[in-house]
PAKOLVEX-921272 format. One record per residue: z, y, x of N, C-alpha, C in turn. Coordinates in steps of 0.1 Angstrom, whole numbers, plus 5000, padded with zeros to 4 digits. Layout:
<nodes>
ZYXZYXZYX;...
</nodes>
This chain:
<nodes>
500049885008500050005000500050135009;499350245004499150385012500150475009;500450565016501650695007500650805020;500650905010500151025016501051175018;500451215026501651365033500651455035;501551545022500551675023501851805027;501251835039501651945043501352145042;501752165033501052305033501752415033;501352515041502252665049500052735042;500852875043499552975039498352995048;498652895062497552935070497152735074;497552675071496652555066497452395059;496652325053496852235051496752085058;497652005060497751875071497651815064;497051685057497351525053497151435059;498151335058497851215063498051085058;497351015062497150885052498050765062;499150745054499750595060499650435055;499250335062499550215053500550155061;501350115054502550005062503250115072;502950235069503850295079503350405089;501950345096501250385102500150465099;499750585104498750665104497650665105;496950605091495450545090494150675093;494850785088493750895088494551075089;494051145091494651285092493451345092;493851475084492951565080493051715080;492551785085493651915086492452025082;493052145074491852235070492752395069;492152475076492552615079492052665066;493252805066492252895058491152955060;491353035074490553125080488853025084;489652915084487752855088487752715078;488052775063488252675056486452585056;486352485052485052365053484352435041;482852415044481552485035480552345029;481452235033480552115027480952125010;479752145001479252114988479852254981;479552354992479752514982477652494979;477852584972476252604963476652774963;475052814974474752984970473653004967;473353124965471553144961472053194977;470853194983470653224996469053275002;469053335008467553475012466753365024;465753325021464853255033464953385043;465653355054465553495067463953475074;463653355077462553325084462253205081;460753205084459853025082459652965095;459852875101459452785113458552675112;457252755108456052585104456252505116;456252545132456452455136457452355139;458052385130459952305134460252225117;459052305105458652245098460152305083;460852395096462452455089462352615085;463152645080463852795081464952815077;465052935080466453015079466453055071;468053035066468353105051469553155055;469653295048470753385052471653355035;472853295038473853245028475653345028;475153425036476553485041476953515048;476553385056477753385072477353445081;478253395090478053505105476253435111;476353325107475153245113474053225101;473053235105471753185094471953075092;472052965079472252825078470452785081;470752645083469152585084469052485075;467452535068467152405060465652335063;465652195065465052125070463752115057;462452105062461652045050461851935042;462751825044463051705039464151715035;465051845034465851865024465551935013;464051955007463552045000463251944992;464351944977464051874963462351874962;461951994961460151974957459751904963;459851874980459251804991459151644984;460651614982460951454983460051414968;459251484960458651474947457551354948;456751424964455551404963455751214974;455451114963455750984966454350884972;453350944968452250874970451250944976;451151094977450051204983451251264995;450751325002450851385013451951535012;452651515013453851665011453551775013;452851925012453052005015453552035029;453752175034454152185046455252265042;456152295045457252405042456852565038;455952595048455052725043454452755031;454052625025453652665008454952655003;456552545004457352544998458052654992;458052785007459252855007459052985013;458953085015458353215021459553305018;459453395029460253495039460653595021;461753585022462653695014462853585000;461953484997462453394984464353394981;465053394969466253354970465753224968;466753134969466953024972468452944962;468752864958469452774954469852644960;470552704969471152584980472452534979;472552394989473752364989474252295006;475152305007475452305022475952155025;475352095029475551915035476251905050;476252005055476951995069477252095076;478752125079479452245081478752275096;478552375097478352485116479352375122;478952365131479452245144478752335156;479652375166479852415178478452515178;477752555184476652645180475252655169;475752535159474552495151475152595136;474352615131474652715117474852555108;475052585096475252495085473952465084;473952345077472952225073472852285058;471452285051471052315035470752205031;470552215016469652125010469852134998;467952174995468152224977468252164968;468552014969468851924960470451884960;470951944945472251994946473151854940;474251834939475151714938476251784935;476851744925478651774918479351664917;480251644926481351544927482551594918;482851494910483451514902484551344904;485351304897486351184902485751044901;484751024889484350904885482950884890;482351024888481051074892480051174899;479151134904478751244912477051324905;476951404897476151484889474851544898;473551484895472451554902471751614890;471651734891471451784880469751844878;469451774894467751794896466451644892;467751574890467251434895467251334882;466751244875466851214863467151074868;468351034873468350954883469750844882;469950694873471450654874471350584882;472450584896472750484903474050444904;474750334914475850314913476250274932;477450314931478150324946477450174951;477050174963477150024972478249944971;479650024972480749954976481249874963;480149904949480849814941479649684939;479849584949478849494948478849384942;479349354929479149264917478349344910;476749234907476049284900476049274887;477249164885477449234866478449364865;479249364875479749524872478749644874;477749634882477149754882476049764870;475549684867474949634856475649704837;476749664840477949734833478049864836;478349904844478050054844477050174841;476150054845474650134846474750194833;475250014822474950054806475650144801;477250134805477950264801477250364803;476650434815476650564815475150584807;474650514805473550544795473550564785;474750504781475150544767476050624766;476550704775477750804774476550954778;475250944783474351044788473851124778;474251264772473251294764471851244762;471551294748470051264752469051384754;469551504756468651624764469151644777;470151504785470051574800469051524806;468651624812467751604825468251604839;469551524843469751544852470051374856;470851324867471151194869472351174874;473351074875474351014879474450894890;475350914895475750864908477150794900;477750634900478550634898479550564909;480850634908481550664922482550534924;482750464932484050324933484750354924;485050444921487050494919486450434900;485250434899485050454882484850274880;485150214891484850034889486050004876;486950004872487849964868488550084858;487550204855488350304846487550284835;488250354825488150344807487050454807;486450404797485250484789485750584790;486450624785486950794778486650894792;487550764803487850874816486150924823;485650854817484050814824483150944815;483950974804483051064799483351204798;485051194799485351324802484751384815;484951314824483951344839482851374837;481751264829480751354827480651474821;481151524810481051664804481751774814;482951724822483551864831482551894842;481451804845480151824856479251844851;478851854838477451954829478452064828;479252114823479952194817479752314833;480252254844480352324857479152324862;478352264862476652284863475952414858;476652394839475652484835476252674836;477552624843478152784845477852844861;477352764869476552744881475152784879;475052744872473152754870473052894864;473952934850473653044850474053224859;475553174869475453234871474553314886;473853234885472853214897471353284893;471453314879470253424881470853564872;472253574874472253734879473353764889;473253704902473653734910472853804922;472953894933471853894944472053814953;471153764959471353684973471553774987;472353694993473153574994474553604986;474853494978476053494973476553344966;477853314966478853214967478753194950;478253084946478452994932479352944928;479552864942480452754937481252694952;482552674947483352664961483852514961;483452454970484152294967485552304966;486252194962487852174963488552214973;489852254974490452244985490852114991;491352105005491651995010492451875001;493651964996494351924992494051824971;493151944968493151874959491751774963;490951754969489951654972490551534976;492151534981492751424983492651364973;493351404962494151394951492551364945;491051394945490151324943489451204945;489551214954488751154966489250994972;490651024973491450964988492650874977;493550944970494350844965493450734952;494350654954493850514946494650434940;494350354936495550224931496250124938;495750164953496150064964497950234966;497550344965498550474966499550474958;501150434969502150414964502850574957;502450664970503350844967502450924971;501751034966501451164973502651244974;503551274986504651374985504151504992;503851584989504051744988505451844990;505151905006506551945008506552165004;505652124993505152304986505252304974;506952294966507052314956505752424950;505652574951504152574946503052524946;502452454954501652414954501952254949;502752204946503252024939502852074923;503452194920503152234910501652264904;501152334916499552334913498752264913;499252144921498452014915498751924910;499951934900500151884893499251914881;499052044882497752074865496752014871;496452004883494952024890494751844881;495751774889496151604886496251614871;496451644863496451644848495251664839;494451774849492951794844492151674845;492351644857491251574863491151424869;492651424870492751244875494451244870;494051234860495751194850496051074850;495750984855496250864864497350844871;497150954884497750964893498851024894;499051094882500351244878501551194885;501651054880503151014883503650974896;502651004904502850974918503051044925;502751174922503051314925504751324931;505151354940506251374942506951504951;507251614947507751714960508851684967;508951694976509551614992510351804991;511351774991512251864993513451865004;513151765015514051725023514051855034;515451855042515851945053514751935067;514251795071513751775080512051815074;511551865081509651915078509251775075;508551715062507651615064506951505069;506451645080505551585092506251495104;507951595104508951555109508951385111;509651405098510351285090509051135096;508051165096507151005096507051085107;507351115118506551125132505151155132;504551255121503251265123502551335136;503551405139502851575149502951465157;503651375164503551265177501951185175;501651165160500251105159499551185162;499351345162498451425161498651445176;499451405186499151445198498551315209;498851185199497851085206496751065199;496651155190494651155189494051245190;494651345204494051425211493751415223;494851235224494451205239493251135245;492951135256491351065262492250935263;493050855264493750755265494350735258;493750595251494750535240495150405243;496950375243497250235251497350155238;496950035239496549905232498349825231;498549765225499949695228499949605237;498749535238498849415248499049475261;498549605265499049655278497349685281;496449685273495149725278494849855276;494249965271493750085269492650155265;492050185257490850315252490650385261;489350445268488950575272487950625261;488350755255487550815247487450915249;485350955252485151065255483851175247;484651235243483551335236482451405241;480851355240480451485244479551555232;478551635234477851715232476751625219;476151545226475151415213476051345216;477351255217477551135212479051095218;480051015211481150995218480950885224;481950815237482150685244483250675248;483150455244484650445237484750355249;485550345260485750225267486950135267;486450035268487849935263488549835280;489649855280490149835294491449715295;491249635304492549545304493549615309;493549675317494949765319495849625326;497249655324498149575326498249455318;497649405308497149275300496549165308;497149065317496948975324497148865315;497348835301497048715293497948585301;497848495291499148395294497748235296;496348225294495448135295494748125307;493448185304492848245313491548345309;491248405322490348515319489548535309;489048455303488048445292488848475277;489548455278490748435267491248575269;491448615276492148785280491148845277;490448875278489348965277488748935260;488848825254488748825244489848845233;490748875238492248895229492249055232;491949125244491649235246490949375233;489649285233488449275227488949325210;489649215207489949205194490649305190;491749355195492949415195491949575195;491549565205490249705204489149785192;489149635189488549665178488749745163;489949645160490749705155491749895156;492049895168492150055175490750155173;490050085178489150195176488350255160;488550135153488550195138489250255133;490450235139491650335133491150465143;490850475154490950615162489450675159;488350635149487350665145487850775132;488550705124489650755110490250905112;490950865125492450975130491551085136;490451035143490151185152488551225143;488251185134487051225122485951205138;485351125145484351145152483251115145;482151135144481051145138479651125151;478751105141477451125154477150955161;476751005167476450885180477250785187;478150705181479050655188478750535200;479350485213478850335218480050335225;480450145223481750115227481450005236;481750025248482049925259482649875257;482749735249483949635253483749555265;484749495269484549405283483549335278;483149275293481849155291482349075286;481948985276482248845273481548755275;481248685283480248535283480348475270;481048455263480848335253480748425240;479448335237478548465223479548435211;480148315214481248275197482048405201;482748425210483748535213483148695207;481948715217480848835209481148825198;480548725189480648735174481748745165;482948675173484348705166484348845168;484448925174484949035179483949145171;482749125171481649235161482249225149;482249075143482949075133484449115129;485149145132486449215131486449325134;485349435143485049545143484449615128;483849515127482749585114483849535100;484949445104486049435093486449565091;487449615103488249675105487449825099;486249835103485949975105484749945083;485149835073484949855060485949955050;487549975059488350055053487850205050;486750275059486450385066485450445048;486350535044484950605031483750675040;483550675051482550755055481050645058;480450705055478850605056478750615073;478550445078478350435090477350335090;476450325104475750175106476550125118;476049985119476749915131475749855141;475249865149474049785159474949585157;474349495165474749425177475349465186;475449365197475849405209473949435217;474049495226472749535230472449435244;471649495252471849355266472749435271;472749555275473949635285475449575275;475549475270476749435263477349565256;476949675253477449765244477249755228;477749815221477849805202477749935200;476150005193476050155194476250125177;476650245171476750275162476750385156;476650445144476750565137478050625129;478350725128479350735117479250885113;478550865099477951055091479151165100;478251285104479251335107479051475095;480151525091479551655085481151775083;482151725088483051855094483451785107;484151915119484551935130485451795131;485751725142486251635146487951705148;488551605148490151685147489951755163;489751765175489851775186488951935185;487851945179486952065178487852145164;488652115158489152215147490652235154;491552145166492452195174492452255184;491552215192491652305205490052335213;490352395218489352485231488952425242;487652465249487152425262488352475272;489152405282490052455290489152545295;489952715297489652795308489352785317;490052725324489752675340488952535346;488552445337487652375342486252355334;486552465320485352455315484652335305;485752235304484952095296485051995304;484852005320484651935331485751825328;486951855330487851775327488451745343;488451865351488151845363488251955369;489051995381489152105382488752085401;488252225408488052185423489652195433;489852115442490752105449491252215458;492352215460492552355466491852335483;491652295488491152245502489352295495;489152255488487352305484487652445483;488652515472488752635475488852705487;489652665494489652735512488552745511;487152605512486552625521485252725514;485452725505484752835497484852975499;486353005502486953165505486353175520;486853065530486153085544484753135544;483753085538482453105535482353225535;483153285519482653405516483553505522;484253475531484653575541483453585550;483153475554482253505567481053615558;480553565545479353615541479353835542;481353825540481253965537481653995549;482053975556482454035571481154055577;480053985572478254045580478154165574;478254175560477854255549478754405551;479954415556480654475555481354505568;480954585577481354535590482054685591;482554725581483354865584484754845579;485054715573486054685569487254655580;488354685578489154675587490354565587;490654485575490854355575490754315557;490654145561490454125546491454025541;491454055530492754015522492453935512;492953755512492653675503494053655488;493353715481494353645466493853505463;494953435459494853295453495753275448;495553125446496553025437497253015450;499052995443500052915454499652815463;498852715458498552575458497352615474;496752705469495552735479496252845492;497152915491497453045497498752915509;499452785499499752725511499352605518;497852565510496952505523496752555533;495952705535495952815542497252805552;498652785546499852835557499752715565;499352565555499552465565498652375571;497952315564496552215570495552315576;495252405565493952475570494452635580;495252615583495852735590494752755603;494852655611493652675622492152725621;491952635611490352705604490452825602;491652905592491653055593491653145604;492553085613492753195627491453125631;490653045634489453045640488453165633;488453175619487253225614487953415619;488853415616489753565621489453605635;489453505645489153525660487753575654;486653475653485153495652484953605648;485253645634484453795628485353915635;486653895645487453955649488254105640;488854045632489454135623490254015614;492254065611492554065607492453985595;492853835588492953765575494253785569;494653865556496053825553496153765539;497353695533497353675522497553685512;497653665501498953735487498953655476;499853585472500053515463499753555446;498653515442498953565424499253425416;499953485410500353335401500253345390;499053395386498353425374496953365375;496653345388495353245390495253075389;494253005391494552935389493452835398;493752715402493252685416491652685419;490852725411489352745415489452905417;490253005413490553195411490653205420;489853275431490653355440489253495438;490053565449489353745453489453755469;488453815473488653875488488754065484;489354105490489654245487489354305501;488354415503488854485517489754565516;490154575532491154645532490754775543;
</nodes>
């Protein structure tokens, strides 16, 4: 069974998802850079890019969002003839009727796409699309079959739009099935209208907050407690939960204890090992996980795990135990994109196969749409996992100042020998100077006093003028200055 922890102060909200105790997932959402996935604006084409087949649409923000030709509802029409090019689609100043699929990530603007979608608890409302389907994840084909027929018979007969129906609606009552439908025409048609007398660019429609999208989305019937430590806000979604998923009312609980929440289950201790590049395994083996730019890499390590059989058996007990970790640290740190995981080599393909398979177990918990490869010949398992907000690491923290991303900073001995250089460079340059004066880091100012002391009086003899030093302790071991004196 799950219990969830929603933590809220006026400058953001934290949840986290526990089963049996442990921290399945965390989620965290600022005000100030609250998420733009499934807002709907009319939005101004800024520019056309035939050759990129895209353009820019100005929606508000600080950045132009981009919309791709193949996210252009008209585009996906044409099934059997040849598409158009984006240039007939859409031209420079059009408003536009967009919706945003994927929040700005590190220098990219938001993701469009004119084909709009209303998530609602049971169902998901395309109101372009004359279209009923039903979730993957409910795969009995007399239940979907069943459903299909419900919602065809719960469908007006003047809509022109289509249905998506959602897991959560596998096992709910007619009534709840149709109140959802009417609260998603009902918000459609107050969307639609008010979209032609607004000017562009301007905000339609704002998705849920974090907190109540939990309360949509995330709790279930497997969800023992949502506790809420924001008497206002327990209260405000308590209506929100009474509208819209009156199911769950009674689980609702405000946490009014002395100790913070987050406190109490040791969450902030989870939120600081899923910012680490190292994650230790129990058997004594370890994760290296590394983020870059197109794609994360996940390496899996025996560490101090010397196994009680032999080699083959370690590395396959390794394996397993990894597997399992890394679906959970897929969950906790939201990575997205391009993922590939080194497990150890294994010779024996039964081993391979146990171990893919408890991977691709482990990682069925996951609501986010992923694919899984094989193992490849480099013995690697590439995979996918949708990415569409910031990973917990890009919505916490910053490129370090001082090494830039590197993860790596230069040694104070490379620094000397960098200052020596550019002493000699300015003592050519400047030969009216009368001595020169190095600021640095401590670390570097007492290599200088001890190992590299000789190299300095040599280079001081050579250009014959005076080296002295000065400690700043506001630098940091790649910082330093030469100053004439």
């Amino acid at each position: 069974m799950d219990d969830v922890l929603i933590n809220i102060t006026p400058q953001e909200t934290r949840v986290a998802v526990l089963t049996a105790g442990v921290v399945q997932e965390l989620q965290i959402e600022r005000s100030a850079s609250r998420g733009l996935v499934g807002n709907i604006y009319v939005g101004k084409v800024a520019r056309v890019l035939p050759g990129m087949q895209s353009a820019f649409v100005d929606i508000g923000l600080e950045r132009a969002a981009f919309l791709h030709v193949a996210d252009i509802w008209e585009y996906r029409q044409f099934t059997q003839e040849k598409p158009p090019p984006i240039e007939r689609l859409v031209h420079e100043g059009d408003a536009l009727l967009v919706q945003v699929v994927k929040d700005p990530i590190g220098t990219k603007g938001a993701r469009l796409s004119t084909q709009v979608s209303l998530a609602g608890r049971m169902l998901v409302y395309l109101p372009q699309d004359p279209h009923i389907g039903v979730s993957q994840r409910i795969e009995a084909e007399a239940d979907r079959a069943h459903l299909r027929e419900l919602l065809q018979r719960l469908v007006p007969a003047e809509e022109k739009g289509g249905y998506i129906v959602r897991t959560s609606a596998e096992d709910a009552a007619e009534a709840d099935i149709a109140v959802d439908l009417s609260y998603l025409r009902k918000r459609w048609l107050e969307i639609a209208d008010a979209a032609k007398k607004v000017p562009a660019p301007s905000l339609l429609y704002q998705e849920l907050s974090l907190a109540q999208r939990v309360l949509r989305d995330v709790v279930t019937d497997q969800t023992q407690t949502v506790q809420i430590d924001s008497r206002e806000n327990f209260v405000a979604l308590q209506a929100f939960a009474a509208q819209y998923v009156p199911q769950i009312g009674q689980r609702l609980v405000h946490y009014s204890g002395e100790r913070p929440l987050f406190d109490l289950y040791q969450i902030d201790d989870e939120i600081e090992k899923a910012l680490a590049r190292r994650v230790d395994l129990k058997s004594g083996g370890y994760l290296i996980i590394d983020q870059t730019e197109a794609m994360t890499t996940i390496d899996v390590n025996t560490g101090g795990f010397v196994g009680t059989r032999n080699f083959d058996d370690t590395i396959f007990k390794t394996n397993l135990e990894a597997a399992q970790s890394i679906a959970r640290q897929l969950r906790l740190r939201n990575l997205g994109g391009i993922i590939v995981v080194d497990f150890i080599d294994m010779v024996n393909a039964d081993h391979r196969d146990s171990v893919l398979g408890e991977f691709k177990k482990a990682l069925a918990r996951d609501r986010t749409r992923m694919t899984v490869s094989g193992f490849t010949q480099l013995g690697l398992v590439e995979m996918t996992r949708k990415r569409t907000r910031e990973s917990l690491a890009h919505v916490l923290c910053e490129l370090c100042p001082v090494c830039g991303g590197r993860g790596e900073v230069k040694t104070a001995r490379t620094a000397c020998y960098e200052i020596l250089r550019e002493i000699l460079r300015e003592a050519r340059q400047f030969r009216d100077a009368r001595e020169f004066r190095i600021l640095g880091s401590q670390l570097v100012v007492d290599m200088f006093l001890e190992e590299e002391s000789q190299a300095l009086a040599m280079l001081s003899d050579f250009i014959g003028r005076p080296i002295s030093m000065q400690v700043e302790s506001v630098y940091h071991q790649e910082q330093f200055d030469i100053v004439l004196m």
